[in-house]
C-alpha positions as CSV (number, residue, x, y, z in Angstrom):
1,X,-4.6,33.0,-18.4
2,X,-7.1,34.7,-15.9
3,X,-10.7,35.8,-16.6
4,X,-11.7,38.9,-18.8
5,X,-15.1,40.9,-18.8
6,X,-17.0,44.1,-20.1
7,X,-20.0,46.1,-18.7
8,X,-21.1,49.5,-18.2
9,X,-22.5,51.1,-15.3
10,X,-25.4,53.5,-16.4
11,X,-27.1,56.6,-13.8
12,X,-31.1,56.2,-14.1
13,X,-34.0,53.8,-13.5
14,X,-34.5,50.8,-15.4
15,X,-37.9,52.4,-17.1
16,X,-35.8,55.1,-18.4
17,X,-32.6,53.3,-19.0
18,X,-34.1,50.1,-20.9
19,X,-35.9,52.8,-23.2
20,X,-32.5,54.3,-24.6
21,X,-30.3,51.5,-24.3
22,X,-33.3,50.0,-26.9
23,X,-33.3,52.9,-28.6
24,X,-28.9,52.6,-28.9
25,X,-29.4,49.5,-30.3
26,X,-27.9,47.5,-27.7
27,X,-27.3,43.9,-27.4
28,X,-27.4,42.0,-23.7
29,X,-28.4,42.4,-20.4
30,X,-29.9,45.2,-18.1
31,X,-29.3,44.1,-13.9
32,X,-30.0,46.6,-11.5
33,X,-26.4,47.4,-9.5
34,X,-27.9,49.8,-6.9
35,X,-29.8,52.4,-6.4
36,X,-30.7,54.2,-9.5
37,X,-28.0,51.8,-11.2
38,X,-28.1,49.4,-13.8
39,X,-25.6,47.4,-15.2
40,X,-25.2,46.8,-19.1
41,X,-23.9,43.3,-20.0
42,X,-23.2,43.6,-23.8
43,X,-23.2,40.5,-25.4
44,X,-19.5,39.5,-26.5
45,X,-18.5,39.2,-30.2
46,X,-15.4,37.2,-31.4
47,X,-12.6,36.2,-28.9
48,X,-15.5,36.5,-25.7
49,X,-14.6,40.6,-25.7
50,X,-17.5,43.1,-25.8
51,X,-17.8,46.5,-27.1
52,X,-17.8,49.2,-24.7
53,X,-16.9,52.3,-26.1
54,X,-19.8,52.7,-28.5
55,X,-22.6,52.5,-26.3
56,X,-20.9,54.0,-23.8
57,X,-20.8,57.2,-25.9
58,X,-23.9,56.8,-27.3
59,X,-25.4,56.1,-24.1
60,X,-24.3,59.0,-22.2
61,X,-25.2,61.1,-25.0
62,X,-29.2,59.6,-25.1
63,X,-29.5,59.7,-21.3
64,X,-27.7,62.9,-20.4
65,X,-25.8,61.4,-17.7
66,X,-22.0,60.4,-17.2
67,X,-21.1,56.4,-18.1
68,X,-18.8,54.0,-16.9
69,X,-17.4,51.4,-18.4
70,X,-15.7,48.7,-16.7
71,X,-13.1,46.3,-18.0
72,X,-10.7,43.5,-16.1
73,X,-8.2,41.8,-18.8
74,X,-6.8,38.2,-17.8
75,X,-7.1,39.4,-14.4
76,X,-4.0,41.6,-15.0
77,X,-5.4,45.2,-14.9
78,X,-9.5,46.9,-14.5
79,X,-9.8,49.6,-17.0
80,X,-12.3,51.6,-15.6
81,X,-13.3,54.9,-18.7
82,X,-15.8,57.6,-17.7
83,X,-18.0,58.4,-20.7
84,X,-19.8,62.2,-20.8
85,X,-21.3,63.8,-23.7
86,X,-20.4,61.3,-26.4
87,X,-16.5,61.4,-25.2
88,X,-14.5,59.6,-22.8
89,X,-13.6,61.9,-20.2
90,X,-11.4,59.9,-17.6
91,X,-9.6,56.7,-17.8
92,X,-8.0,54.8,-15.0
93,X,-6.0,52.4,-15.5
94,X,-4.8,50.1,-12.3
95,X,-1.4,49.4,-13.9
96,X,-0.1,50.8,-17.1
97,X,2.4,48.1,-17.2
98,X,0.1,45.4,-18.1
99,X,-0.9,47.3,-21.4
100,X,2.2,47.6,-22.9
101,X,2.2,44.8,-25.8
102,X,6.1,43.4,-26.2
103,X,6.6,41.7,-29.3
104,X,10.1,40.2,-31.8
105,X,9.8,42.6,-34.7
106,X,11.1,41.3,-37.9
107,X,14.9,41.9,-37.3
108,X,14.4,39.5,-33.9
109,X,14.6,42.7,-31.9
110,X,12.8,43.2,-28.7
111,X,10.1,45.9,-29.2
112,X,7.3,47.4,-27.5
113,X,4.3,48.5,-28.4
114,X,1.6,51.1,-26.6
115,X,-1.7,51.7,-28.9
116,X,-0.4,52.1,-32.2
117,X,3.1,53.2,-31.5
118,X,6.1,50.8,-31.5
119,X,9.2,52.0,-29.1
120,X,12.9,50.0,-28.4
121,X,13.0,47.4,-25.5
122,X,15.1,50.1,-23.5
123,X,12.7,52.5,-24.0
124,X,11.0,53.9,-21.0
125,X,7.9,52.6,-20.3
126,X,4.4,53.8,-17.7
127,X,4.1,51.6,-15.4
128,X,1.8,51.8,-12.2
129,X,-1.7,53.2,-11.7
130,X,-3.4,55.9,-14.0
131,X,-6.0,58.2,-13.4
132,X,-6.1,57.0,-9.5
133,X,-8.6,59.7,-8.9
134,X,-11.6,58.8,-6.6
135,X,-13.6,62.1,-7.3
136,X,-14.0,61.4,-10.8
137,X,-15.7,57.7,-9.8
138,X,-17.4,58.8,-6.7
139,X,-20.2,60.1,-8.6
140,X,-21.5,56.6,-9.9
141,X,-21.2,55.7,-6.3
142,X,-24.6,55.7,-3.9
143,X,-24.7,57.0,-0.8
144,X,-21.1,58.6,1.3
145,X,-18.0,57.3,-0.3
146,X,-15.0,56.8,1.7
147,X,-12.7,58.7,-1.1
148,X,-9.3,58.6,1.5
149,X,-10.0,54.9,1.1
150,X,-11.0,55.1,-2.6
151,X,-8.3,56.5,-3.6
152,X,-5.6,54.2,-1.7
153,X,-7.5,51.2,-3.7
154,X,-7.2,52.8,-6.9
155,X,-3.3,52.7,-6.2
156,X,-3.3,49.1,-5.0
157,X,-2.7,49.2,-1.3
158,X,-5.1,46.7,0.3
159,X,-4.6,48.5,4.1
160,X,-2.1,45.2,5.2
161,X,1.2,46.3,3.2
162,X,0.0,43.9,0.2
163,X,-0.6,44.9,-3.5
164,X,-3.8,44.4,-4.7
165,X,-4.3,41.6,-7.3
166,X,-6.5,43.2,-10.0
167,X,-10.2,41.5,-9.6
168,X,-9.4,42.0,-5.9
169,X,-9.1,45.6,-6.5
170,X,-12.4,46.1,-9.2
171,X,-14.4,44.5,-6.4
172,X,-13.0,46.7,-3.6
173,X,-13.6,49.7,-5.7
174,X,-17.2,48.7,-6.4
175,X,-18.1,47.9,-2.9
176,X,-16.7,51.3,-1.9
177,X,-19.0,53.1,-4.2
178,X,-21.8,50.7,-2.6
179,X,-22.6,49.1,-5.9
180,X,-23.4,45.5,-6.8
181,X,-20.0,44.0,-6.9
182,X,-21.4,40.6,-8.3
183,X,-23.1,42.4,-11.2
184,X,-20.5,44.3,-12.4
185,X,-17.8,41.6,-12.5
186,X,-19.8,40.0,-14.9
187,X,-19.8,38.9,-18.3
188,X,-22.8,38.7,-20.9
189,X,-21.9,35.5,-21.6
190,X,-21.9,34.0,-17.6
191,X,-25.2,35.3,-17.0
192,X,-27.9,33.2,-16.3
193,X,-30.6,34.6,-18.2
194,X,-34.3,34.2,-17.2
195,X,-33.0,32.5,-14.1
196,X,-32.9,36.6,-12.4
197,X,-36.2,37.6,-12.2
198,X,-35.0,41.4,-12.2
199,X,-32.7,41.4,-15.6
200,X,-34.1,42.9,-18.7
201,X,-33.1,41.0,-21.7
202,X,-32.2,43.9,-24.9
203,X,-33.8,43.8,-27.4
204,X,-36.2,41.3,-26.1
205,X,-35.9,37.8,-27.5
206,X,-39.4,37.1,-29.7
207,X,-41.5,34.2,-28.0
């Protein structure tokens, strides 16, 4: 089994972002990731896995700005969901293959299921990237982004005729968009704490 993690990447200063993630009712860690970025570390509830989707929404509602959310699962796919508004927007998805959940129903017949919707084992099924679209990430990047190279990293291609493995690729992507790769590959529950001077514990932990 590989590693799994879940953070958000949020547009504003740490002032202004610490006051509505507060306000959200969030539970983790604030890191700077850049430039006008911070990184939310939500702590994890039961099997390690954090909650991205409602603060995600709630948070690009309270600070008026878009949201990402980033998510790598057993180091098989990054799921990588733009929040605006309250909604998710845009979701890309490195390979739609790894989603699809087979399972032996009942009869001991080979079954697939996607969300909430069960199909037959010869069923077609996606497989591949999903929204491989560098424009709609580019805009949590700082600085010029290389969106030709972008874009061939959202499909996998490492540049050397190789497929990307999947933490290879969330890293790539993040460095592209000049962002703190180490921060946003993290989990809540690696982080060391007090031991980073710049992190902003949420809500603060009484003394």
């Amino acid at each position: 089994m590989g590693i799994s993690y879940q953070n958000l990447l949020l547009i504003g200063e740490m002032s202004q972002v610490r006051q509505a993630v507060t306000a959200a009712g969030a539970d983790g860690w604030l890191v700077p990731a850049g430039p006008g970025r911070v990184a939310l570390l939500p702590r994890e509830g039961r099997c390690d896995v954090a909650d991205v989707a409602v603060p995600a929404e709630r948070l690009s509602t309270a600070l008026g700005t878009p949201v990402l959310t980033n998510e790598l699962i057993d180091s098989d796919v990054v799921v990588m969901t733009v929040y605006q508004d309250g909604r998710a927007v845009h979701r890309y998805v490195s390979d739609e293959a790894m989603l699809v959940d087979w399972f032996i129903d009942d009869d001991g017949v080979a079954m697939f299921r996607i969300g909430d919707v069960e199909y037959p084992a010869d069923a077609a099924h996606p497989t591949g990237p999903s929204g491989a679209d560098p424009q709609a990430l580019a805009r949590f990047g700082v600085g010029a982004t290389d969106r030709a190279r972008l874009a061939a990293v959202l499909r996998g291609e490492s540049g050397h005729g190789e497929r990307l493995r999947a933490d290879e690729q969330h890293h790539l992507i993040l460095e592209l968009l000049h962002l703190d790769p180490g921060v946003l590959t993290m989990a809540c529950r690696w982080f060391p704490g007090e031991d980073r001077a710049d992190a902003v514990r949420v809500p603060p932990v009484p003394r």
